[in-house]
Backbone as a printed PyTorch tensor [residue, N CA C, xyz], in Angstrom:
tensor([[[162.2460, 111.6220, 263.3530],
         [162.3580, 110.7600, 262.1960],
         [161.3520, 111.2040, 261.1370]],

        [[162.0640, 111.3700, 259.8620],
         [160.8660, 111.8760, 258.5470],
         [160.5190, 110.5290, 258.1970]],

        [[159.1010, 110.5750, 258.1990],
         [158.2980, 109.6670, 257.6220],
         [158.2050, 109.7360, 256.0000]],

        [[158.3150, 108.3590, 255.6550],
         [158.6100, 108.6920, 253.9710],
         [157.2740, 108.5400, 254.0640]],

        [[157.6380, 109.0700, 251.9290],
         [156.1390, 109.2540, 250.9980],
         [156.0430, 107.9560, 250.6450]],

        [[154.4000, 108.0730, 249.9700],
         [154.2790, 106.5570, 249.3730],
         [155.3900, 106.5950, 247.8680]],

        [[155.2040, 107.3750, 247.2520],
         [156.3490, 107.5020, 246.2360],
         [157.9170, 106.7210, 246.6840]],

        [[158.6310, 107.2530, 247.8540],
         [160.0630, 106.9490, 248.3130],
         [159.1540, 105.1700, 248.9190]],

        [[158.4510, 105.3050, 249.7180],
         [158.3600, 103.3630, 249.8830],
         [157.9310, 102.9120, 248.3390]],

        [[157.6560, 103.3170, 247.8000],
         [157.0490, 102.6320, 246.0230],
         [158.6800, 101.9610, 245.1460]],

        [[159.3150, 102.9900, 245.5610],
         [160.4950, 103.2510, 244.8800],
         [161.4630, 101.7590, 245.2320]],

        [[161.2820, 101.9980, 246.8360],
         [162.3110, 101.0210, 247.8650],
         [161.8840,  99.5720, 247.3740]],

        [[159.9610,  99.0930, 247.9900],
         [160.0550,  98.0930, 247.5300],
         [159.9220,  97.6440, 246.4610]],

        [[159.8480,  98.3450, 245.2140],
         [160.1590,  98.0760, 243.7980],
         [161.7970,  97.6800, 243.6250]],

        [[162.3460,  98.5920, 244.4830],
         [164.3360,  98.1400, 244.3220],
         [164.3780,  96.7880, 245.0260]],

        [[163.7850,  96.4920, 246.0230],
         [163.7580,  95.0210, 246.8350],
         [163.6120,  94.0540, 245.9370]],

        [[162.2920,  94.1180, 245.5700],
         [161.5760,  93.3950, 244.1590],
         [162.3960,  92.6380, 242.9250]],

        [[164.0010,  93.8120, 242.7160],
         [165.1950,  93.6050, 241.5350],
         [164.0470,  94.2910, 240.4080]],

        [[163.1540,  95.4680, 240.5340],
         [162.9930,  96.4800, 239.6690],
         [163.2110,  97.5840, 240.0090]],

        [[163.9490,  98.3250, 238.9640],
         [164.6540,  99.5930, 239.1710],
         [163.2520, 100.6810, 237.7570]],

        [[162.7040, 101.5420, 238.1710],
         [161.5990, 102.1680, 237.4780],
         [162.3270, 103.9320, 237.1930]],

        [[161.8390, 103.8880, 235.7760],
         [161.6220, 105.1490, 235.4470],
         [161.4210, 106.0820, 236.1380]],

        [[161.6000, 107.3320, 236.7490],
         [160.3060, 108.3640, 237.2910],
         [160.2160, 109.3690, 236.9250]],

        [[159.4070, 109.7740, 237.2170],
         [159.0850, 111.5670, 236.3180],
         [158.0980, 112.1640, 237.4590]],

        [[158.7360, 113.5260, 237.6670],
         [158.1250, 113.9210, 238.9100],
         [157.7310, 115.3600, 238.0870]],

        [[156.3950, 116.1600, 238.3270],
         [155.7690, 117.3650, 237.5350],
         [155.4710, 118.3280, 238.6860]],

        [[156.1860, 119.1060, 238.6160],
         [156.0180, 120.4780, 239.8270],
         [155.4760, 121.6360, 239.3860]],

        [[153.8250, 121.6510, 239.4330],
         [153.8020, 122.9210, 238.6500],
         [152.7560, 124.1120, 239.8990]],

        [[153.2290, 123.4820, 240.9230],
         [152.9920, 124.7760, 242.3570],
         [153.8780, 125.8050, 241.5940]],

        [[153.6350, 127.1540, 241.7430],
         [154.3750, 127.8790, 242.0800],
         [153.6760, 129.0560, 243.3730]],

        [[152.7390, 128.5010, 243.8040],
         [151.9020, 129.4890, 244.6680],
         [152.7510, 129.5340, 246.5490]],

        [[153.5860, 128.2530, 246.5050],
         [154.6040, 127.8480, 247.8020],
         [155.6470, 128.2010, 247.4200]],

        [[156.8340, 128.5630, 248.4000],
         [158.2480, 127.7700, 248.8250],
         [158.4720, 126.8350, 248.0370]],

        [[159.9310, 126.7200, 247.6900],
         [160.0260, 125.0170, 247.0640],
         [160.3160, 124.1380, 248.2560]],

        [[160.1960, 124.1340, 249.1610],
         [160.7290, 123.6360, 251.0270],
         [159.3340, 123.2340, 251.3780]],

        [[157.5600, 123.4840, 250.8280],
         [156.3260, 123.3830, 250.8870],
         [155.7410, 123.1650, 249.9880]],

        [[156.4760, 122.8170, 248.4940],
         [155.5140, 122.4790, 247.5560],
         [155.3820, 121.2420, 247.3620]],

        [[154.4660, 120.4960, 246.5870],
         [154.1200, 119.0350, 246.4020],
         [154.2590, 119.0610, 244.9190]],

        [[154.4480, 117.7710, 244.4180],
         [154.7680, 117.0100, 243.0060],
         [152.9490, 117.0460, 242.5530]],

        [[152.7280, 117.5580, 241.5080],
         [151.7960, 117.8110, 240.6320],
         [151.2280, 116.5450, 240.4340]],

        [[152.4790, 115.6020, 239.9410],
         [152.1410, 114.5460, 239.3730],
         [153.4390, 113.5240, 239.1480]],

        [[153.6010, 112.3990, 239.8360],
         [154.1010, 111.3730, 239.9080],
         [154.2850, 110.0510, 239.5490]],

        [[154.9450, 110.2550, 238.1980],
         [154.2470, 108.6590, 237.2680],
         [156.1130, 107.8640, 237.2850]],

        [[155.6830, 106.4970, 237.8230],
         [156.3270, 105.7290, 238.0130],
         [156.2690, 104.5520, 236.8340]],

        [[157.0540, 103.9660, 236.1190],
         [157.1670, 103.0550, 235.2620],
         [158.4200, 102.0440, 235.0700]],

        [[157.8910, 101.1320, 234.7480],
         [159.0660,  99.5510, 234.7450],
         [158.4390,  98.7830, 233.8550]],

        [[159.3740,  98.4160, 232.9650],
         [159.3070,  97.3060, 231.8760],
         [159.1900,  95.9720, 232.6810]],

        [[158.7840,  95.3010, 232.8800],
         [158.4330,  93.9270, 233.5850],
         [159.1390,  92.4890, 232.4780]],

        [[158.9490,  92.4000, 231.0660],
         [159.2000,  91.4930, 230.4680],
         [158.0910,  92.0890, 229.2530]],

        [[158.7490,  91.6160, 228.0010],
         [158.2350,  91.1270, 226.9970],
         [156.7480,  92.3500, 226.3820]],

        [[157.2030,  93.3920, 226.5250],
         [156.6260,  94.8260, 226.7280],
         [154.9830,  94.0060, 227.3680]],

        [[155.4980,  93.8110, 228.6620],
         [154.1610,  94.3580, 229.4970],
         [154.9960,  95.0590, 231.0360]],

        [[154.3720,  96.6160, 230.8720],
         [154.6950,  97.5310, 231.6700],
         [153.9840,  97.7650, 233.2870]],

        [[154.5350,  98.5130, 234.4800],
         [153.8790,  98.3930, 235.2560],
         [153.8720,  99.9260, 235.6960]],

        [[153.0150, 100.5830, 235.8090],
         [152.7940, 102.0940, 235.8560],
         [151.6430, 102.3010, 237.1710]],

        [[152.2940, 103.3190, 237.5980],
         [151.6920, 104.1590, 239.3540],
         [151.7490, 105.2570, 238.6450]],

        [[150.8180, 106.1950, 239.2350],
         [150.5310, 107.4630, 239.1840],
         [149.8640, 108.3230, 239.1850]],

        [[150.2380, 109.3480, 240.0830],
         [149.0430, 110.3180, 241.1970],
         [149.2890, 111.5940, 240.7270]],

        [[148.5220, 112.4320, 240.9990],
         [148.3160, 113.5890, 240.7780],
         [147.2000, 114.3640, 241.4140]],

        [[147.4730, 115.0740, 241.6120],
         [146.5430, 116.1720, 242.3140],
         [144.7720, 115.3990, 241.8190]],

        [[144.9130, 115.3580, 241.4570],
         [142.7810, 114.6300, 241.2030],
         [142.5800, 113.2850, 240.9640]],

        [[143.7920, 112.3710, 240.8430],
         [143.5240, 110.9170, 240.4710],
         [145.2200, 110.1350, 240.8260]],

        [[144.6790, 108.8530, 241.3310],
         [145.3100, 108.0010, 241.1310],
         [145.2640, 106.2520, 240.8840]],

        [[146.4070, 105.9120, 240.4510],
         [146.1220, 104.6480, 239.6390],
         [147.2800, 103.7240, 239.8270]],

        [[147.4710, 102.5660, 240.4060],
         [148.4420, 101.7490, 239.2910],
         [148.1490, 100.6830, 238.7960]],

        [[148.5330, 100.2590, 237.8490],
         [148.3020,  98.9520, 236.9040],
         [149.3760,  98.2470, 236.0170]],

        [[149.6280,  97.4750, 235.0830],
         [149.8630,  96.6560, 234.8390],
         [149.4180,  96.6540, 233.1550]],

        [[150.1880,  96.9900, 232.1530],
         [149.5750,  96.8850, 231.0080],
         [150.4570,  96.6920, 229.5870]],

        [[149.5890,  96.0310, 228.4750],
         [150.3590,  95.5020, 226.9800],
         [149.4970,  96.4180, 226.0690]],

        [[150.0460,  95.9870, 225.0400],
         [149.3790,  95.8930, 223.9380],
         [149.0370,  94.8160, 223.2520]],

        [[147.9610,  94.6450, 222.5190],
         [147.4600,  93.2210, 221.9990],
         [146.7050,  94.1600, 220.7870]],

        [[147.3900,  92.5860, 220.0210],
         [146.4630,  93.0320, 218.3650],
         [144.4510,  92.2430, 218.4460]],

        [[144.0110,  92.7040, 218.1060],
         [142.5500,  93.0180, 218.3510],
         [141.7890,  94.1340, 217.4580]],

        [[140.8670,  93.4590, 216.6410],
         [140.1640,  94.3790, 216.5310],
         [139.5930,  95.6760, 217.0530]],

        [[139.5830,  96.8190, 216.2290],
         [138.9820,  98.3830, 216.6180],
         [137.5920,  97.9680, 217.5270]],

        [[136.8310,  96.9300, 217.2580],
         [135.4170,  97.1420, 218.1280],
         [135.9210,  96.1030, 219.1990]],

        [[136.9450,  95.7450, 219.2690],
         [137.2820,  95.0220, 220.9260],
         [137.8200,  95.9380, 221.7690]],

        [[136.5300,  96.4300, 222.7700],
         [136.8450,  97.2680, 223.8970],
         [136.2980,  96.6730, 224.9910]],

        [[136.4290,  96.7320, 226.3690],
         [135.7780,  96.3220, 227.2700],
         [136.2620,  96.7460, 228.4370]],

        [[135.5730,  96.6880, 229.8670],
         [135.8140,  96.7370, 231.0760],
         [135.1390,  95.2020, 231.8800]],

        [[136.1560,  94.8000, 232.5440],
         [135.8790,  93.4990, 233.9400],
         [136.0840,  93.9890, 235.1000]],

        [[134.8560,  93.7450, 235.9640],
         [135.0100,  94.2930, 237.4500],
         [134.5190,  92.8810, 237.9090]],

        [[134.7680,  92.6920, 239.2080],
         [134.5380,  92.1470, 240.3230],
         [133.0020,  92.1680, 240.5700]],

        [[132.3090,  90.9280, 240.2830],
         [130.8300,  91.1020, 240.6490],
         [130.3710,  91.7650, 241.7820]],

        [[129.3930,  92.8050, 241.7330],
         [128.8820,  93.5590, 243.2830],
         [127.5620,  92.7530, 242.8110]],

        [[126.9730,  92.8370, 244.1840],
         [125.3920,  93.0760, 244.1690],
         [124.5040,  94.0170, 243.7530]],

        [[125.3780,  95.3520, 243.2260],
         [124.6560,  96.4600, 243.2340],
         [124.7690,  96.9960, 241.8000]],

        [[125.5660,  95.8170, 240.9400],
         [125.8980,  95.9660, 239.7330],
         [124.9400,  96.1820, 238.3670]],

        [[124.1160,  95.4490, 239.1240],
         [122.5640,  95.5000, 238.3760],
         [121.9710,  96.8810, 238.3010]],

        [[122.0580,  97.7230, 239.4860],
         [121.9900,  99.0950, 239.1260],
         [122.7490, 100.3840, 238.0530]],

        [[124.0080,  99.8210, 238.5570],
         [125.0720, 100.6460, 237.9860],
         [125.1450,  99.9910, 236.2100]],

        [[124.9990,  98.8330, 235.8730],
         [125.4560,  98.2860, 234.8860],
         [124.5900,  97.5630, 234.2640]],

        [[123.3170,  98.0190, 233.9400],
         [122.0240,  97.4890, 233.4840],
         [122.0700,  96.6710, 231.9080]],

        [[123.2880,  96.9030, 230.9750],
         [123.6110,  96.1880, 230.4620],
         [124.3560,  95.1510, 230.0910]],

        [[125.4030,  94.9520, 230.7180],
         [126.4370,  93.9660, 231.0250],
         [126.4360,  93.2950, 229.9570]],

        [[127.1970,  92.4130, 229.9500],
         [127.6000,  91.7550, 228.1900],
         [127.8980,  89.9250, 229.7630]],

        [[127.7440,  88.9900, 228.9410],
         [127.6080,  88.1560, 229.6630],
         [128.2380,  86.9880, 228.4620]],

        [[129.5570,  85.6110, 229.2440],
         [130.2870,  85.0450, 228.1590],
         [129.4950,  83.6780, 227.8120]],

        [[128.9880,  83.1730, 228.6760],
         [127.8520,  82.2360, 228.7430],
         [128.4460,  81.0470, 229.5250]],

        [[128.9860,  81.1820, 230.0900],
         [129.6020,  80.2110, 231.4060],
         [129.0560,  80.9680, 232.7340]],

        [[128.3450,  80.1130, 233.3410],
         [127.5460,  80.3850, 234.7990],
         [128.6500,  81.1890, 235.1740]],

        [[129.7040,  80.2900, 236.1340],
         [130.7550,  80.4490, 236.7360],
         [131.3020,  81.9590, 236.2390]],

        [[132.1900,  82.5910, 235.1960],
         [132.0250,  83.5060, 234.9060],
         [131.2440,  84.7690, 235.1420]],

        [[130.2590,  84.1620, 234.4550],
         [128.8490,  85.6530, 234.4600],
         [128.8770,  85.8770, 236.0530]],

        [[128.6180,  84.8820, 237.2540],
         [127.8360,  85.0940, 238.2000],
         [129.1020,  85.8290, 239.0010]],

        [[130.6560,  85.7400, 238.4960],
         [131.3590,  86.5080, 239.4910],
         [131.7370,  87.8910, 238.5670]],

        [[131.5630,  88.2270, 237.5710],
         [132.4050,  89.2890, 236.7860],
         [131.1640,  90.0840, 236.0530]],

        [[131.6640,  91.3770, 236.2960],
         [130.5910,  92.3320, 235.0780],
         [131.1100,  92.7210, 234.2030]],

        [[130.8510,  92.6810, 233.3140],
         [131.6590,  92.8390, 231.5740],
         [130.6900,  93.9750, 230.5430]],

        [[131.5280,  95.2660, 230.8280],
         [130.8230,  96.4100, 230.1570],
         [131.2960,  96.6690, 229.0280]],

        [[130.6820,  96.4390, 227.5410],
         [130.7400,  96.7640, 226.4810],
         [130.2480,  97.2770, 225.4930]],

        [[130.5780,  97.8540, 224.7870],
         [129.5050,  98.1820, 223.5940],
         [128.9170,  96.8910, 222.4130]],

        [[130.1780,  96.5370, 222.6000],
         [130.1300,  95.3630, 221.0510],
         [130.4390,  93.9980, 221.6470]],

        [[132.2000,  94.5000, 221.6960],
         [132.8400,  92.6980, 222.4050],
         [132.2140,  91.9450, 223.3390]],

        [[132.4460,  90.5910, 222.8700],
         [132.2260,  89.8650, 224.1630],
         [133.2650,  89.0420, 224.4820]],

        [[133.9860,  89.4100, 225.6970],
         [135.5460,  88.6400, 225.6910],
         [135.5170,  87.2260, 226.2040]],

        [[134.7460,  86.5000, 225.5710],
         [134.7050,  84.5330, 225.7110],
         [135.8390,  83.5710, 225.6140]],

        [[137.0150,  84.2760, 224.3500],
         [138.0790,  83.4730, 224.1500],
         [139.1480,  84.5320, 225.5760]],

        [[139.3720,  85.4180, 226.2560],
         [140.0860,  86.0820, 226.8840],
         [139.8930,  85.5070, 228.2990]],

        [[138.9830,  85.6230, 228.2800],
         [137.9930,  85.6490, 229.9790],
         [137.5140,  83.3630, 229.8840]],

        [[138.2280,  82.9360, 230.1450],
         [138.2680,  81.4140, 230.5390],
         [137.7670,  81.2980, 231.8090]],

        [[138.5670,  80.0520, 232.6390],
         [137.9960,  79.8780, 233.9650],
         [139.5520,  80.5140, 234.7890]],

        [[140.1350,  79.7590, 234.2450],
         [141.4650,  80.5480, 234.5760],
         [141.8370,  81.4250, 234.5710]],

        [[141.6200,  82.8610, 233.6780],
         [141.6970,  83.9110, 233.8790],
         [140.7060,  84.5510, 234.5810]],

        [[139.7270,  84.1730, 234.6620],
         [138.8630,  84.5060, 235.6600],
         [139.1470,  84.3340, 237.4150]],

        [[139.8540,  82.7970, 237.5420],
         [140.2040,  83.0240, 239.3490],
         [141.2380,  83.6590, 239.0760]],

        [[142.2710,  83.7560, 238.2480],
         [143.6030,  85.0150, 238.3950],
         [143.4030,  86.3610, 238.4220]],

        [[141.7360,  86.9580, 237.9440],
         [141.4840,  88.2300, 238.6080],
         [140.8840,  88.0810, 239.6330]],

        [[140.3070,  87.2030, 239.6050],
         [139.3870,  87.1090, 241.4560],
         [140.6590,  87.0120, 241.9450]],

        [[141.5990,  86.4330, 241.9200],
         [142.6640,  86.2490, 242.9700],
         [143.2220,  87.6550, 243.2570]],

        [[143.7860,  88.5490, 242.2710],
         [144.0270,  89.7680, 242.3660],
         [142.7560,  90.7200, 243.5690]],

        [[141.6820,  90.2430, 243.1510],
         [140.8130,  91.2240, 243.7560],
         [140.9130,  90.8470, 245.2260]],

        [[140.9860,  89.9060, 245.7030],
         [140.9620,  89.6120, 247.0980],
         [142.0420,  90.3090, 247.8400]],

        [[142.8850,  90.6150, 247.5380],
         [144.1090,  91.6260, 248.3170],
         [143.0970,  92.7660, 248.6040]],

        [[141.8350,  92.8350, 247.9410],
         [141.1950,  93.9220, 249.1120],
         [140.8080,  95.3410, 248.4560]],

        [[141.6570,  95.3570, 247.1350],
         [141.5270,  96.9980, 246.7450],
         [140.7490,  96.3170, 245.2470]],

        [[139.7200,  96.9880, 244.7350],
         [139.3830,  96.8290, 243.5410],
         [139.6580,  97.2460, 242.4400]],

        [[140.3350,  95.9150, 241.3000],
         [140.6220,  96.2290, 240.3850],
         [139.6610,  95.7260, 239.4330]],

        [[140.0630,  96.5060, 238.0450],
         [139.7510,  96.3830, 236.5470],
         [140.5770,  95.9490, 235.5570]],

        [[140.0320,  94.8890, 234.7790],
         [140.9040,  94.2100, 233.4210],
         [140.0010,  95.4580, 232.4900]],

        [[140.8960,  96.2570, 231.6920],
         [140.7070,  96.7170, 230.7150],
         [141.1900,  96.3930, 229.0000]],

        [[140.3410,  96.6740, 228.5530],
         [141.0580,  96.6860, 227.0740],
         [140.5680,  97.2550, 225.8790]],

        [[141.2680,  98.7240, 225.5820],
         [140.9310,  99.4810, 225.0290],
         [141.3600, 100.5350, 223.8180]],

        [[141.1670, 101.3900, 223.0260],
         [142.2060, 101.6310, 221.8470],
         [142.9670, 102.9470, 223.1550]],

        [[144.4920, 103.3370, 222.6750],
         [145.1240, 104.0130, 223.1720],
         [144.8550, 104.2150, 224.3920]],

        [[144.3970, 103.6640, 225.6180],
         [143.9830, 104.0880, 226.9570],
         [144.7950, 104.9490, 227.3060]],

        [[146.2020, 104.9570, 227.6560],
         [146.9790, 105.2590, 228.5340],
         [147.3250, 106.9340, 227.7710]],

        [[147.0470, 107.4030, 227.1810],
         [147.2940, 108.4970, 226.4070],
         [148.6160, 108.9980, 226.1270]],

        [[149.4950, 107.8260, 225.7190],
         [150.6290, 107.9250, 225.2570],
         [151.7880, 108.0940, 226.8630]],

        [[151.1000, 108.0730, 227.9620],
         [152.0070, 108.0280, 229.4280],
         [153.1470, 107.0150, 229.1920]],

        [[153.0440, 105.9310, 228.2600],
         [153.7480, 105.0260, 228.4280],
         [154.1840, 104.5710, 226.5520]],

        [[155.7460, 105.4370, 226.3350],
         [155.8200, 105.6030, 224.9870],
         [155.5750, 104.4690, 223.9970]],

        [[155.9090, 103.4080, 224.2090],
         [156.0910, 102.3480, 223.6160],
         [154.6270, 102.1410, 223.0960]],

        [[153.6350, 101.8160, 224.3580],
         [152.4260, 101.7800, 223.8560],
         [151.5820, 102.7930, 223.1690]],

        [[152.1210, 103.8140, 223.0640],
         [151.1450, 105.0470, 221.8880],
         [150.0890, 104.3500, 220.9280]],

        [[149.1230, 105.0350, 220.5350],
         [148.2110, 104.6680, 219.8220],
         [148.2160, 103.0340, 219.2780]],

        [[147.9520, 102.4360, 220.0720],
         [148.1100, 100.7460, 220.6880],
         [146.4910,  99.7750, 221.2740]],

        [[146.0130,  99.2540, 220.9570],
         [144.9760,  98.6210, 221.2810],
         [145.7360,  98.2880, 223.1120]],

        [[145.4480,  98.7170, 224.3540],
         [146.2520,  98.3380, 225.6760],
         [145.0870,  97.0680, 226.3150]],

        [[145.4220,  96.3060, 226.9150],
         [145.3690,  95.4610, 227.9580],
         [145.8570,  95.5340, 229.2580]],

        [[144.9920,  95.9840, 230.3060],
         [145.3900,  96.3060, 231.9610],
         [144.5710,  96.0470, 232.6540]],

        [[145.2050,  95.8250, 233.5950],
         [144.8430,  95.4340, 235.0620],
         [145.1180,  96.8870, 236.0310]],

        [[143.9530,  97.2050, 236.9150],
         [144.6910,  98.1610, 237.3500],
         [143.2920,  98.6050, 238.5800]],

        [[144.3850,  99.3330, 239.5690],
         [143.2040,  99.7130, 240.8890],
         [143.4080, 101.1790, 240.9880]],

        [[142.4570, 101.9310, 241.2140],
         [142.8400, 103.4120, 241.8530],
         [142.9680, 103.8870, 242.9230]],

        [[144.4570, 102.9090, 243.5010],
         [144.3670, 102.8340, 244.6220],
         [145.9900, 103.3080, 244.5230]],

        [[146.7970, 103.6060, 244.9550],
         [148.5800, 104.0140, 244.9310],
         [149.2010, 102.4480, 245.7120]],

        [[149.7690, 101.4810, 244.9530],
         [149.9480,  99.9910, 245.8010],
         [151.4950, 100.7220, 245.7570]],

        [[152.2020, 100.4890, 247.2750],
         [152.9040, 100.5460, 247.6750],
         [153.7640,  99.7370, 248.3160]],

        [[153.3370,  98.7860, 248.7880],
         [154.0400,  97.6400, 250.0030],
         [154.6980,  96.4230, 249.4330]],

        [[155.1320,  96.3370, 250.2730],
         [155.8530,  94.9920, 248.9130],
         [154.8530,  94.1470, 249.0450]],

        [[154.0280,  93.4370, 250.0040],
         [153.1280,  92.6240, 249.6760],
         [151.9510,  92.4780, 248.9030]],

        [[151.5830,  94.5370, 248.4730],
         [150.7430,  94.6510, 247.7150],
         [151.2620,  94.3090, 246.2250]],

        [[152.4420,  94.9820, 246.1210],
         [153.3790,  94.8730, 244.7600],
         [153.5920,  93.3100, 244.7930]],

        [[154.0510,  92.7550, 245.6910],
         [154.3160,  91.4170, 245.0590],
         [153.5340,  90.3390, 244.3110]],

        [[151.8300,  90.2960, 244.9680],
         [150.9000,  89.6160, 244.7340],
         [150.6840,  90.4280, 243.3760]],

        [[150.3710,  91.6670, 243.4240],
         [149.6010,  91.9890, 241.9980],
         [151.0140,  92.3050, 240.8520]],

        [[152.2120,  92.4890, 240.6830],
         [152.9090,  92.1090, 239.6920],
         [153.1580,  90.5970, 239.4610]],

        [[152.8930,  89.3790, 240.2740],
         [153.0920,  88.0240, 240.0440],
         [152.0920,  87.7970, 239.3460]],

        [[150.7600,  87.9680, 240.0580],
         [149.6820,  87.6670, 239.3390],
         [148.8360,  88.1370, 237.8430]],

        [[149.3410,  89.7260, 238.2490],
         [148.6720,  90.5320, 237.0100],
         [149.7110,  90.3320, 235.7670]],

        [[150.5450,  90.0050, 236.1300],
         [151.5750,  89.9410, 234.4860],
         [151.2480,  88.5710, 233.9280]],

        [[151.1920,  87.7330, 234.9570],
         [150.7550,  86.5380, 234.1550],
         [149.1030,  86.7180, 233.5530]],

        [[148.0090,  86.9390, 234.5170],
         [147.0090,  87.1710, 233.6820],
         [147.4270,  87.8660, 232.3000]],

        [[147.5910,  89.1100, 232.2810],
         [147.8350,  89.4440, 231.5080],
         [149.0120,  88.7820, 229.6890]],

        [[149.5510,  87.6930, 230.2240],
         [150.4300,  87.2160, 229.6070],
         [149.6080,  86.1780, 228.5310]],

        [[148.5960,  85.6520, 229.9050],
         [147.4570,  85.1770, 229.4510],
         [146.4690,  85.1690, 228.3170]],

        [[146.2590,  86.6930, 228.6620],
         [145.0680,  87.2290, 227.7440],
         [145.6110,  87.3150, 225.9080]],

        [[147.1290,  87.7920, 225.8980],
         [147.3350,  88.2450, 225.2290],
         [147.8770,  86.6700, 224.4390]],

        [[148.5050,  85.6580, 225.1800],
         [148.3270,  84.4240, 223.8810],
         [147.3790,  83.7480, 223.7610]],

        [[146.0140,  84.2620, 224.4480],
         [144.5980,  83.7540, 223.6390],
         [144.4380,  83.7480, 222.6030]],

        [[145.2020,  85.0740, 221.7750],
         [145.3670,  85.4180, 220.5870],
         [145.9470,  85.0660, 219.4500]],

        [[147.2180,  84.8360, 220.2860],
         [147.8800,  84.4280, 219.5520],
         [148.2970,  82.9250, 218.5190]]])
């Protein structure tokens, strides 16, 4: 029996799910057989609703999937949200902080300028803690053009994502973090509005 790739289970329980995704597969071995070569690079994509997209994708030195929009926002609104460590104080000696205990004491918020107070509530705050507890660590980003045009629609786009560098495959991983992360995300973006 051939054991599938995470790609062919990505695919399956995304079709389970009632999402059918884009794919684009990049073969640029030529040093093998084509019977022994591997996909360069494997980027998976699905429109979810209301252009917020859900994108996987590996490649020979990195992988990622996440969950991401665009939102209108000022040029100096950039930021990163992680999952409070203990060890954050080392790594992240400046942190940007929203002024709610609750907040600050679970999330590190790396910025230059922004401070995301109207984004980052109490509620969007347990909807990424909730995400994070499935175990793999993710990041709320929001940044000018992140995705470097991988995802056409959003091209040179202020993006909003959620996302782990981890390849989520299972339906239980997919199910929790597309339920949860689209709504955060749905979230963030009529703070704004």
């Amino acid at each position: 029996m051939v054991e599938k790739s995470g790609l062919e289970m990505l695919l399956e329980n995304l079709a389970d799910l009632g999402l059918f995704p884009t794919v684009s597969s990049v073969d640029k071995g030529t040093l093998f057989p084509p019977q022994n070569r591997f996909a360069s690079s494997n980027t998976v994509i699905v429109l979810l609703s209301d252009s917020i997209f859900f994108l996987a994708r590996s490649n020979v030195s990195s992988v990622f999937t996440g969950i991401y929009s665009s939102v209108e926002l000022p040029a100096e609104a950039e930021y990163k949200v992680y999952k409070r460590n203990w060890s954050d104080f080392l790594f992240f000696p400046k942190r940007q902080k929203v002024g709610v205990k609750y907040i600050d004491e679970n999330l590190t918020i790396i910025s230059p300028k922004w401070i995301p107070s109207k984004e980052l509530n109490l509620e969007n705050t347990n909807l990424f803690l909730d995400i994070n507890k499935a175990g793999k660590p993710f990041k709320l980003i929001l940044e000018n053009n992140y995705l470097l045009s991988i995802i056409k629609p959003l091209t040179d786009k202020k993006i909003i994502g959620i996302e782990t560098n981890v390849w989520l495959y299972t339906k239980e991983d997919l199910g929790n973090f597309l339920k949860t992360g689209e709504e955060l995300i749905r979230k963030i973006k009529n703070a704004y509005s």
